[in-house]
LUMLUMLO-969268 format. One record per residue (C-alpha): z, x negated, y. Coordinates in steps of 0.05 Angstrom, whole numbers, plus 5000, padded with zeros to 4 digits. Each point is the difference from the previous one (the first is absolute). Layout:
<atoms>
ZXY/...
</atoms>
This chain:
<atoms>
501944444669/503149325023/506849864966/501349935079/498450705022/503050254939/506949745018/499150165078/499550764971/505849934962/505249645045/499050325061/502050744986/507249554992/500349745065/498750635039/506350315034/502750574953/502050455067/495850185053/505650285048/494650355040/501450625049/495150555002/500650395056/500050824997/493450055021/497549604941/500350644953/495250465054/496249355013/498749984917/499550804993/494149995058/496749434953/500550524939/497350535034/494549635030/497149834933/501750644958/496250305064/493349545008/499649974918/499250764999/495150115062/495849424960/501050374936/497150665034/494549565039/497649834931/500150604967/497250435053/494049485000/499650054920/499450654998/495750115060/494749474963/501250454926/499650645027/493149825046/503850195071/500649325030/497549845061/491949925009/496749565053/497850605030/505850325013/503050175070/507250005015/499350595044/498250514954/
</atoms>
C-alpha cells in the first residue's frame, strides 16, 4: 500500500461531518419493516424449494420425464 493511500484512509474519517441532522419520515419504519419481511419471507420459500427438491431426489419421488401434470 502507497504511503499515499495509507494516509488518505486515515485522514479522511476526520474531515467527515460528525452530525448528519437528517429527518426520517414516519413511513421510513413500515418502509424498513416491508424490507424485513420481504427477505425473512423469500429466504424461507427458497429454504423449502430446496429441501422439497432434496428430498424428492433421496427418497426416489422426483419428477420423471415421463410424467404428466394431469394425473
Amino acid at each position: 500500500m502507497k504511503m499515499t493511500d495509507f494516509m488518505f484512509i486515515l485522514l479522511v474519517p476526520f474531515f467527515m461531518p460528525n452530525d448528519a441532522h437528517a429527518y426520517l419520515d414516519p413511513g421510513t419504519g413500515s418502509v424498513i419493516l416491508q424490507v424485513v419481511a420481504a427477505g425473512v419471507l423469500g429466504a424461507l420459500f427458497t429454504i423449502k424449494s430446496y429441501w422439497r427438491a432434496m428430498v424428492g431426489f433421496i427418497t426416489g419421488r422426483g419428477k420423471k420425464a415421463n410424467d404428466t401434470e394431469a394425473k
